[in-house]
N, C-alpha and C positions, 0 to 999 in steps of 0.2 A: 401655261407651265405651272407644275405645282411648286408651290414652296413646302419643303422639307420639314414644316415645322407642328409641332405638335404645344399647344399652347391651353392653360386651362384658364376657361376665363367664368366671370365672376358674374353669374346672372342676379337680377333685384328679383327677391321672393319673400316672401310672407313666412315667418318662423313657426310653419306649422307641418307637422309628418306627412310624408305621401304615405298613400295606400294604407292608410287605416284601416281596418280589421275587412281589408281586403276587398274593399269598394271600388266598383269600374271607374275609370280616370277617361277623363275628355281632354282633345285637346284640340283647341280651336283658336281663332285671329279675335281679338277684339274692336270694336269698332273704332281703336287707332292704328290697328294694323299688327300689334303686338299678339305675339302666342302665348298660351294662356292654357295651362291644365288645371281640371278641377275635376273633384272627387266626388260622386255619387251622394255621399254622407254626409258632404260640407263642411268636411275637414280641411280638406286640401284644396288651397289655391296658390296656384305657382305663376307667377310670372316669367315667361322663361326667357325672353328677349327682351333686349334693350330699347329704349327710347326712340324711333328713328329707326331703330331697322326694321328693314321692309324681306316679310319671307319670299325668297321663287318661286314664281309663279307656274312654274314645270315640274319643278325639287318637290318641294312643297315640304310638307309635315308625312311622317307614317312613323306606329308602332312594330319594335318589333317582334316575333311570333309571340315569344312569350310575353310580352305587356310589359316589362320593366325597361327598356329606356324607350326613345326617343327620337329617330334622327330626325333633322329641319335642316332645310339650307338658306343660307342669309345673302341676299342680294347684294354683292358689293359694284354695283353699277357696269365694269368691267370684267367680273366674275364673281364666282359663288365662294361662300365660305360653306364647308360641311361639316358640321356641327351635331353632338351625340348628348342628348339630354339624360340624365337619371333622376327621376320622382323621387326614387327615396333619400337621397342627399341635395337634390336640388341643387346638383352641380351642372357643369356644360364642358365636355372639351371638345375642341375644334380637332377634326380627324385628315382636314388638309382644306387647301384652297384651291380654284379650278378659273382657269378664263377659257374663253369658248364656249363649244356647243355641249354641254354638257347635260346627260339625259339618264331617267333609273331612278334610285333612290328606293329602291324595292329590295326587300328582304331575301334572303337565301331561308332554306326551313333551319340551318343550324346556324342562325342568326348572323350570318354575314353578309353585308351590306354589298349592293350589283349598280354599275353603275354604266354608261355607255360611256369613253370618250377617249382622245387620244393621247392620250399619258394616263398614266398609273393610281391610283389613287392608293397608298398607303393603307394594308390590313382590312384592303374591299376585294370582290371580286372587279376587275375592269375590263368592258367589253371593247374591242374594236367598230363599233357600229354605235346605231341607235337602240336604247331597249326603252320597251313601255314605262311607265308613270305609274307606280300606283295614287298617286294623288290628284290627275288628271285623269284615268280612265281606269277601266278593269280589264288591261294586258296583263300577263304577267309573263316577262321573256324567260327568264330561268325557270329549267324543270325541276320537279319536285327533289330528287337528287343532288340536284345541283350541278348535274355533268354538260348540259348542252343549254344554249340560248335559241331563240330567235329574235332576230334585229332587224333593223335597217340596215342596209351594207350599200354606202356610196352612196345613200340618199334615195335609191332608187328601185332598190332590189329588196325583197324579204331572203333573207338568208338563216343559214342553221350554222353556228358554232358548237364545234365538236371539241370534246375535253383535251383533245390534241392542241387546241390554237386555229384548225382549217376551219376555214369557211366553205359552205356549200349553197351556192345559189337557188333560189326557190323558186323567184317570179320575179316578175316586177310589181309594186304594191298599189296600193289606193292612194285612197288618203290619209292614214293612221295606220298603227302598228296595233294587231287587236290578235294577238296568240293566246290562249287558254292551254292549258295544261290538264289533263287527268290527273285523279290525285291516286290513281289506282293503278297505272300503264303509262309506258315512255312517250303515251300520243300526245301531240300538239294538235290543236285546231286553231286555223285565221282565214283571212280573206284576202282572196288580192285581186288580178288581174292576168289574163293571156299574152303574148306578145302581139296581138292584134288590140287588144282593150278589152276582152269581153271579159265580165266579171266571172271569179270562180273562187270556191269553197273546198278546202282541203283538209284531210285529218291525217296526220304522217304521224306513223310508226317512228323516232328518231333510231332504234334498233338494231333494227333491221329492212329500212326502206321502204315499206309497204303502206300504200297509198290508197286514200279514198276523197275522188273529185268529181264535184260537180262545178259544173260549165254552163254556162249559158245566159238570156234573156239582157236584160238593160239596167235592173237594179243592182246596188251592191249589196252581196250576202253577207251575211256574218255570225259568226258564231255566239249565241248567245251566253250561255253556263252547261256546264257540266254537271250532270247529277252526284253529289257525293257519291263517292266509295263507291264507282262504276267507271265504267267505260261510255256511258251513256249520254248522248249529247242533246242538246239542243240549238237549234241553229235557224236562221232565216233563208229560207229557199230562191229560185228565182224567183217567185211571184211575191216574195214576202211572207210567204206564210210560213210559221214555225210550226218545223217539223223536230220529232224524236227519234234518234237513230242510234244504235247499240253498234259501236264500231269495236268491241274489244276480237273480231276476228282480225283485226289488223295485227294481233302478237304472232297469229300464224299465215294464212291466206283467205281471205273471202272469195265464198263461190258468189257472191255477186256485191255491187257498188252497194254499200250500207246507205251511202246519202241522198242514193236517186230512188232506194226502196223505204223511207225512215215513213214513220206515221204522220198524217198531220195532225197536233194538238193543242193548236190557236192561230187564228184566224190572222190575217195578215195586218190589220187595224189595229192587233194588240201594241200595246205599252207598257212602258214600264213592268217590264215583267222581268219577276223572280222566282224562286225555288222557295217552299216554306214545308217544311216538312215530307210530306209525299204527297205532295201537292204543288201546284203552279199556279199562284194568283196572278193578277197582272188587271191592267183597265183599258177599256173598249170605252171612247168615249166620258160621261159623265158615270158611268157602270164601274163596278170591282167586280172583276169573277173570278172563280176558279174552277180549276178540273184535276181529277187527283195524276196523277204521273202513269198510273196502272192503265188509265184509258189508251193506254197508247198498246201498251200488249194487246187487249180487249177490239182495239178499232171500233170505241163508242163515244171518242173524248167530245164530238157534241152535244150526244146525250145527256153526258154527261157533267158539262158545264152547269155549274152554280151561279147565280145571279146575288153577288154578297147585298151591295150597296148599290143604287141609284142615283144619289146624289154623290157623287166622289167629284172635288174640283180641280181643275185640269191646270197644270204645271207646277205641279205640287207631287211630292214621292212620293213611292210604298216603301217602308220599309221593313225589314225582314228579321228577326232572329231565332232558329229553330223552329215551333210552331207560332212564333210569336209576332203578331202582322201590324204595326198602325199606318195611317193613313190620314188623311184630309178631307172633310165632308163639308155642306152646307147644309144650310134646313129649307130655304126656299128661292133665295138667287145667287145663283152660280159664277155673277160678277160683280156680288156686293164683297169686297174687300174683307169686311168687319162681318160679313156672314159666313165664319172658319172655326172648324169644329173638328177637331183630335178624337179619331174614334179605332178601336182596338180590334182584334180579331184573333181567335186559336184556329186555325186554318186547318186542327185533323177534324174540324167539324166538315168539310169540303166534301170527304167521303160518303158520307150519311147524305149531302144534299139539302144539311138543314143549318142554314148560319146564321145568327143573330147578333150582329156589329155590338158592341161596349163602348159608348160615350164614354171619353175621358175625361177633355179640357172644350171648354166650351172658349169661344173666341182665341183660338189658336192653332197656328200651324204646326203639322208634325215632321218632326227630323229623324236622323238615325237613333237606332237602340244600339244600347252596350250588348254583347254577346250574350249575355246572359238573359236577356229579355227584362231586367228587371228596373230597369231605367231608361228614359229619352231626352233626348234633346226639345224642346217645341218653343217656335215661337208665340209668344202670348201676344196676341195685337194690344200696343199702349204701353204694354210692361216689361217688353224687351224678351230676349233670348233665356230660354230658363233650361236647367234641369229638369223632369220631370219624374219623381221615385213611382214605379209605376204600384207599389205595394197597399200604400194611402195618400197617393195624387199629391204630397206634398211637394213643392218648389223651388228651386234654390237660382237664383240670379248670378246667371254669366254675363251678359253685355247688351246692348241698345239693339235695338229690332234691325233684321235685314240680312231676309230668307235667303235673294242669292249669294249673301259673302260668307256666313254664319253658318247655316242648316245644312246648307251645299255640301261645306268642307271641315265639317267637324267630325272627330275621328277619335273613336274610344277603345282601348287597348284591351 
């Protein structure tokens, strides 16, 4: 049950401006568990929770579209408190409180907050189901309008909510809720299941009904990213292997299944793979490659694969902004801990077939960049969690080392 109340409460912060002359803000857990934003320029540090409070571990922390506040949800053992941060006053108001199963916390584009659960949440959108995390995963149930979701419906079913209130059953699901959105067309893309168990990948038109499924084999498929400003998808097939498929005949009718004709342009072995400009990096092994996106028109993307780095260390990300690529290297053992090396990449070199990796930070792990490509997160082995200005590799000290709590889940606005 929520309670009715709207409460502004008093976070401990440091009497310094947010967003100084308009530097990327982080905002991440410290290693007492406290959320903590910090500004690019090392102006800004904000303490934004209390003593003892411990964020959800579902809810989590996200920015929203535009980067000026905050939501975070606060663990109150029995339920969540959801709570709306602002950088530039470095205020908090609580926007209600939730017990039960409570799931979302992802963004609408005209900054209204989506939440899944069975009561109301006060000046959110609130789904009858379950919707994706953005802080646990890269679902995103709300379409780019904002008119229809996909959830969980009764635990069990992938459903489509329509701007009416109905629900339309889809399937029965997996194991997680993993819907993608075009950012160009009403299509959704996810994975689920048949009513027998056999895995299958779909891309629905919310529209006007019009379907593209593939069925088959023993693995689960999934939709990997959508190419910007397309219809164009990428996804994992039955055998695993990512394929590229141009579903935008779904606004009218395809003379034939887009997903069981898509290109293949990465092997099934691939990891950690992202979009970086017109290009597709990702790691095979100890290997970074890429291939630029056009292979896939061409039907040359082996050819045409790039071989970036050899040394790339394994459970360690890529991270992406624009054409702007860092990563994780070693220089001679791949399970020497202290042998971790932050190295860069402009990923429109991919096309040409000629890439030359950029050392950064020598003994350190790489995190996410701000959008703008011009700062990172990295762990420094010895020296804890830093900043990293990617301009003149200078530093600025966020908290004690520890990639999975830290690198994981820090998130810049």
């Amino acid at each position: 049950m929520f309670r009715k109340l709207w409460i502004l409460l008093l976070a401990l912060a440091l009497v310094v401006p947010a967003q100084a002359q308009g530097a990327p803000l982080v905002a991440f857990t410290n290693s007492s568990g406290q959320l903590i934003v910090a500004g690019a320029d090392g102006v800004t540090r904000w303490i934004v929770t209390n003593p003892g409070e411990t964020i959800d571990p579902t809810l989590g922390y996200t920015w929203s579209p535009d980067g000026t506040r905050l939501f975070f949800a606060v663990d109150l053992g029995g339920g969540v408190s959801l709570r709306m941060g602002d950088p530039a006053t470095m205020a908090v108001t609580e926007i209600g409180q939730a017990a039960g199963d409570v799931s979302g916390g992802q963004w609408a584009d005209n900054g209204t907050l989506v939440f899944g659960s069975d009561a109301a949440v006060p000046g959110t959108i609130t789904l009858n189901g379950t919707v994706g995390s953005p802080y646990t995963q890269m679902a995103r149930s709300l379409s780019p309008d904002g008119n229809n979701a996909i959830l969980l419906f009764g635990g069990r079913d992938i459903a489509l909510q329509r701007p009416d209130g109905s629900v339309n059953p889809l399937g029965p699901n997996t194991s997680e809720l993993n819907a993608m959105w075009s950012d160009t067309a009403p299509i959704v893309a996810f994975s689920g299941q048949t009513s027998d168990g056999t895995p299958n990948l779909m891309a629905f038109n919310v529209n006007n009904d019009q379907v593209a499924m593939l069925v088959g084999g023993s693995l689960p498929m999934e939709p990997i990213a959508w190419v910007p400003n397309s219809a164009s998808l990428l996804y994992r097939d039955t055998t695993g292997t990512i394929r590229f498929a141009d579903v935008a005949c779904l606004q009218s009718t395809c003379s034939n299944n887009p997903l069981e004709t898509g290109a293949q342009i990465l092997p099934a072995s691939a990891q950690n793979i992202a979009i970086a400009g017109n290009a597709v990096v990702y790691t095979e092994g100890t290997q970074l490659k890429g291939v630029p996106i056009a292979c896939a028109q061409s039907n040359d993307c082996g050819t045409r694969t790039v071989i970036i780095d050899s040394q790339v260390t394994s459970r360690t990300g890529v991270f992406v902004a624009g054409n702007h690529v860092v990563y994780t290297g070693f220089t001679s053992d791949a399970n020497n801990p202290s042998d971790r090396h932050v190295r860069a990449l402009d990923a429109s070199c991919i096309a040409s077939g000629n890439c030359q990796p950029t050392p950064l930070v020598n003994g350190a792990i790489a995190g996410p960049l701000s959008d703008d490509g011009s700062a990172m997160v990295a762990d420094i082995i010895g020296a804890g969690v830093h900043i990293v200005n990617l301009g003149d590799l200078s530093t600025l000290y966020l908290t004690d080392s520890g990639y999975s709590d830290v690198l994981a889940t820090a998130r810049w606005n």
